[in-house]
Each structure stands twice: as structure tokens, then as C-alpha cells.
C-alpha positions in Angstrom: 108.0 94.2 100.6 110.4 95.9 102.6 109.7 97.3 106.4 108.5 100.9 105.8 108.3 104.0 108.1 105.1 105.8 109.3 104.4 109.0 107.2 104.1 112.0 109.1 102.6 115.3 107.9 104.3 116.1 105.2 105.2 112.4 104.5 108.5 111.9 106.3 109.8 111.2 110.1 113.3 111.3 109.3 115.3 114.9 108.3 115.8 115.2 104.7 116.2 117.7 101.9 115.6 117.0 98.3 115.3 118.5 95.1 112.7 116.9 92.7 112.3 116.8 89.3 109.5 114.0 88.6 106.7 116.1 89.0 106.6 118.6 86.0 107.4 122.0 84.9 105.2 124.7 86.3 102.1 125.2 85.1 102.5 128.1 83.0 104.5 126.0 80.6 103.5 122.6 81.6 99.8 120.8 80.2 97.4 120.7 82.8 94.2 118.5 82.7 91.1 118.6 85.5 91.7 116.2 87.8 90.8 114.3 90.9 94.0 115.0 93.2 93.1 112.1 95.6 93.1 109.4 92.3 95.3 106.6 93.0 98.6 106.5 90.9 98.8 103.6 88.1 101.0 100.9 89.6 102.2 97.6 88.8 102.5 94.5 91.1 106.0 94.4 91.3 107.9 91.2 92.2 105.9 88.9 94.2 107.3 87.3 97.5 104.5 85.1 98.0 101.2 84.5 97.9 98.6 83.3 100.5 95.3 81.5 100.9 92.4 81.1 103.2 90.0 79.0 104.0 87.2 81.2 102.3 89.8 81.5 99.2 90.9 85.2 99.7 94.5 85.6 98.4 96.9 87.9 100.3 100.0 89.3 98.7 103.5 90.4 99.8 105.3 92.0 96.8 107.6 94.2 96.6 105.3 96.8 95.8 102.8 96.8 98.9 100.5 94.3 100.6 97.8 93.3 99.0 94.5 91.5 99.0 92.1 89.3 96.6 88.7 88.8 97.6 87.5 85.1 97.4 86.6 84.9 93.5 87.7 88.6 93.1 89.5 89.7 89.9 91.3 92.9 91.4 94.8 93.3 93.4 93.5 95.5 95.8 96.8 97.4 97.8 96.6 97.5 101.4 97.0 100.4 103.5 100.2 99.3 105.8 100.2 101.2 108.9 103.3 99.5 110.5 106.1 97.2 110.1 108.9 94.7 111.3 111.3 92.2 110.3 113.7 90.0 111.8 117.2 89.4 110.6 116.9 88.6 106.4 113.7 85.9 106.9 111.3 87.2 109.3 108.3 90.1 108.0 105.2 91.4 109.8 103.1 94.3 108.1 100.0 95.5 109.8 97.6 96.7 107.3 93.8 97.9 107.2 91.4 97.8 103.9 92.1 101.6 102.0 89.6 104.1 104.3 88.8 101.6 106.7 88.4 101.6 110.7 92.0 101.3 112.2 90.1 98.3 114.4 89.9 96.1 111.8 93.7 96.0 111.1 95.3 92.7 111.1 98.8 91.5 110.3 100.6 89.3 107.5 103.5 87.6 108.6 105.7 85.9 105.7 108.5 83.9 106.8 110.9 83.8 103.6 114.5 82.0 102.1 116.6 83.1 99.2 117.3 85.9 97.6 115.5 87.3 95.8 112.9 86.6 98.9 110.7 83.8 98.4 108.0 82.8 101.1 108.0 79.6 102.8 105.2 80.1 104.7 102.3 83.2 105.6 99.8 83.5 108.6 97.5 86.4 109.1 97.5 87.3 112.9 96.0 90.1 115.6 97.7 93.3 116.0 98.3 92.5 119.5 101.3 90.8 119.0 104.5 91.7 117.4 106.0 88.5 117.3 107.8 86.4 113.8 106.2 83.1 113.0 109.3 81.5 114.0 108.4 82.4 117.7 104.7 80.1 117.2 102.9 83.2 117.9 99.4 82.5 119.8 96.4 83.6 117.1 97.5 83.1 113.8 96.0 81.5 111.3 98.6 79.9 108.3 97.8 80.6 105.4 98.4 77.5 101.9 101.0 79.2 100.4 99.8 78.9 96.2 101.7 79.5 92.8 102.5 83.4 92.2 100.8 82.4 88.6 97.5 82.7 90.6 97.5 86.5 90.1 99.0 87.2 86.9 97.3 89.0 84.6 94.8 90.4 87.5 94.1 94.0 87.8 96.0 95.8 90.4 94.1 98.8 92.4 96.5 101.3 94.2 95.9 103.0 97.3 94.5 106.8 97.0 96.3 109.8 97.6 94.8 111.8 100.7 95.0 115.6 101.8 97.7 116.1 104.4 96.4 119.8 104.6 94.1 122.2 103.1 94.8 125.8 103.9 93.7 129.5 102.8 95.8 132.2 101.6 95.6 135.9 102.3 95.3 136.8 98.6 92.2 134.5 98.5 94.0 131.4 97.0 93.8 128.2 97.9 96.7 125.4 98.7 96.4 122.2 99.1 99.1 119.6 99.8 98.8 115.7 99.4 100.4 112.8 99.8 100.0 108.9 99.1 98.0 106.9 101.5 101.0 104.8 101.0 104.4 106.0 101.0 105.3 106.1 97.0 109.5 105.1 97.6 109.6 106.0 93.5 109.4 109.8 94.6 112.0 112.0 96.2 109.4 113.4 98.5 107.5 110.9 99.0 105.2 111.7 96.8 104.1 115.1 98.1 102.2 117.1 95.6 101.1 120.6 95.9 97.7 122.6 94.4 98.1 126.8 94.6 95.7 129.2 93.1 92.0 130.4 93.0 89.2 128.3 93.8 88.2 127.9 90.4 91.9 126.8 89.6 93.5 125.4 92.2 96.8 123.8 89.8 99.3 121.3 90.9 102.9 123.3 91.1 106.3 122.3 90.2 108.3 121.5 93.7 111.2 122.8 93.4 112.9 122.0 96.8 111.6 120.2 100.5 113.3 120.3 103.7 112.4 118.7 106.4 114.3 118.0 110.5 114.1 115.7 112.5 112.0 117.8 114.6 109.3 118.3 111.6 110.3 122.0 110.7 111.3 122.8 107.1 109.5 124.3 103.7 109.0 123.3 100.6 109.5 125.3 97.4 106.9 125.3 94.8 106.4 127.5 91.5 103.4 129.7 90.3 104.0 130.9 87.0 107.7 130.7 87.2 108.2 132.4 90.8 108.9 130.7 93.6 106.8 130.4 96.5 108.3 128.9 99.5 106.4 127.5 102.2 107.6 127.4 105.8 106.0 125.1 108.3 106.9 123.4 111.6 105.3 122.2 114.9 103.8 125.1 117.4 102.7 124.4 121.2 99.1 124.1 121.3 96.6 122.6 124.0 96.9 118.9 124.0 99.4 118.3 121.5 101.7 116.7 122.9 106.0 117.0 123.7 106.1 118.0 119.9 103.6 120.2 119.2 100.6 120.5 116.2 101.4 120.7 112.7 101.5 124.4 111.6 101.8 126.5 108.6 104.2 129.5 109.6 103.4 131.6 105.9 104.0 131.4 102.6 106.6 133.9 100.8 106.6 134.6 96.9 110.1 135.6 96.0 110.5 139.7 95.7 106.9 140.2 97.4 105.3 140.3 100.7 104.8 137.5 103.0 101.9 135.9 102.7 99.3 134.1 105.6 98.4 130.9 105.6 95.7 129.2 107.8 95.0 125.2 107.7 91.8 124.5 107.4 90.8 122.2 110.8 90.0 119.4 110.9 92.1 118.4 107.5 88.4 117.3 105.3 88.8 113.8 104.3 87.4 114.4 100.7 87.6 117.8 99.2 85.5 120.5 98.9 82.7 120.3 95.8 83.6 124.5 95.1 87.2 124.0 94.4 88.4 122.9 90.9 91.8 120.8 90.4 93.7 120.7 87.3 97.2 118.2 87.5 100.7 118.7 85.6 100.8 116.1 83.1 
């Protein structure tokens, strides 16, 4: 797996400007089907760097598709949530990852030193989040795992990581819009893997994006269709109390092409699950 960047808001740190095309039609001519929007997308292992084992028989994985983990006598490939990354040179890896929804205090970091190319590991330790150093510098608290044959998870299942709601906001009209994005970064999308929900509460649809923008200093839009007009979204960071240099994440309004402006206002704090009076339906 390669070294990843942190998602911010909308999913990115870095300026960028895309035009997608993976996520469907709108949905006025595109199938729609009720849905959880926080389900995790199918995904596949991926090529396998290595695989390590405990003492109590867990099996951690570095692939190229995520981090993950194997309960001792487990069946399932369950992804990692990878909060942070490093490498040194072409050999040296560290990720620090944290079970899906878990406390960021029980994070704890793989380190796989690899040869080759394609990577292969040569060794794996598991380590504290207190240090950031490659197991070629002997770091102090690590504990090396038996590297074991890839073969020893073929053919188990593999569990992705959810999505989650970066935010939840209300419209003026009444509508509702929610944005979300992959608890890991999904590097198959050009966005990310930001989708957006727009409409009533009783049908609150995932919408075609069109086009996301994004600076360096977080301010952009992204363009999304309802029923074949665009709506484009404008957000950006606003000074607020305790904030910090950058600001707080903000929605700045919503504009439907040849109509008025529209408010938006983010509901705070962003839920972690979603309201039971809202319905989804998903672009298939």
C-alpha cells in the first residue's frame, strides 16, 4: 500500500479540479434503489505485499488496497481505518491505523520493510504511535511479526471500510443535502469518492457530480444535478471562535442554474449515523 494523505472535509488537502463521470446519470434518468449511503463499497484485496502474524495468531495485511486485519481464527479481511502514513526511500512503510469506528487511542502502527518490485515484505512489526521511526532504525516498542505465505488469506472474505457523512445540511426550500465520503480515501474515484444526496426528506437521491473544485486553502464547489439542472454548491472556510489560522468548514449557498440562490445550513455537530426520518435512494 502506498503512503496516503489525510482526507479533509470534502476529501482532499491538496487543490484540485475534476470532472467525474463514475458516479451515474442524474436521477431522473438513472435507476435508483433505497439504500444505506454509509454501506461500505464492494472491494477486492488487491495485490498483497505481505502478510503478518502474532503470537495470538491475528494476521495483519499490507496490500495494495488498504491495511488490513484477521482476527485469530477469523474468516474475514477486515480493512483498517489508516489515519496516517510514511515511507522511507523504496523499502521502508509505516501506516498508523485504528479498527473502523474505533477510539483514535487504540491506534497502532504496521511497519513493513520490503525488497523487489513489485514490493514484497521481508519483515513486519506492529509498534506505538509514538514513534515515527522505519524498522531499519530498531525502533524501541515493536513487536515483529512471522511473516507467513500470502496463500493464508486467499479465498477469505474481505470487509471494506464504511462511507461516513462529511456534512448534513438543510436547504431553504425544505430539502435536504447530504455529502459523504469513504472512511478511506477510495484512489479509484476522481473525487475521492465524494457522493452527494439532494431532495425531500422522504427522498433524499444521490445526484450526478458533474464538476469539484477545490484550493489549497479549502474553498471551491461542487456541481451536482437534480433532474437535469445544475446545482452548484459553494463552500469554504469562515473565521469562527476557536477554529483555528484556517477557519471552520462552511457552506456559503447553493445556486440552481436560472433560479435564486439558495441557503444552506450544516447541521452541527456532523451526526455520526443518520437520521431515522430521512430516506436514501443510490444511482445504480
Amino acid at each position: 500500500m502506498q503512503a496516503v494523505p489525510v482526507l479533509s472535509a470534502l476529501g482532499f488537502l491538496v487543490a484540485c479540479s475534476s470532472t467525474p463521470t463514475g458516479n451515474g446519470g442524474d436521477a431522473s434518468s438513472e435507476q435508483l434503489t433505497r439504500c444505506d449511503p454509509l454501506a461500505a463499497k464492494a472491494l477486492t484485496l488487491g495485490t498483497v505485499v505481505g502478510v503478518g502474524k502474532d503470537t495470538a495468531g491475528a494476521l495483519y495485511v499490507d496490500s495494495n488496497h488498504g491495511v488490513f486485519v484477521v482476527a485469530s481464527g477469523g474468516a474475514s479481511l477486515v480493512r483498517q481505518h489508516v489515519i496516517g502514513s510514511g515511507s522511507s526511500g523504496t523499502t521502508e512503510f509505516l501506516f498508523t491505523f485504528e479498527a473502523p469506528g474505533a477510539d483514535a487511542s487504540s491506534a497502532r502502527q504496521l511497519l513493513i520493510e520490503t525488497t523487489g518490485s513489485p514490493s514484497t515484505a521481508t519483515a513486519m512489526a506492529l509498534g506505538p504511535t509514538s514513534s515515527r521511526a522505519f524498522l531499519d532504525q530498531a525502533p524501541v516498542g515493536t513487536t515483529a511479526l512471522t511473516l507467513v505465505d500470502v496463500s493464508s488469506v486467499s479465498g477469505l472474505a474481505v470487509v471494506n471500510t464504511p462511507n461516513v457523512p462529511s456534512y448534513l445540511a438543510d436547504v431553504g426550500n425544505g430539502d435536504v443535502l447530504l455529502a459523504t465520503v469513504p472512511m478511506n480515501d477510495d484512489q479509484t474515484s476522481s473525487n475521492g469518492g465524494l457522493a452527494i444526496f439532494y431532495g425531500p426528506p422522504g427522498a433524499v437521491d444521490q445526484r450526478a457530480i458533474t464538476a469539484f473544485e477545490e484550493s489549497l486553502s479549502g474553498n471551491g464547489t461542487v456541481t451536482f444535478l437534480v433532474d437535469g439542472t445544475p446545482f452548484v454548491l459553494t463552500f469554504g472556510e469562515v473565521a469562527a471562535p476557536d477554529a483555528g489560522p484556517l477557519g471552520a468548514f462552511a457552506l456559503l449557498g447553493l445556486a440552481p442554474k436560472g433560479s435564486d440562490a439558495l441557503t444552506v445550513t450544516l447541521r452541527s455537530p456532523t451526526p455520526t449515523v443518520l437520521p431515522p426520518a430521512l430516506s436514501f435512494a443510490c444511482l445504480r
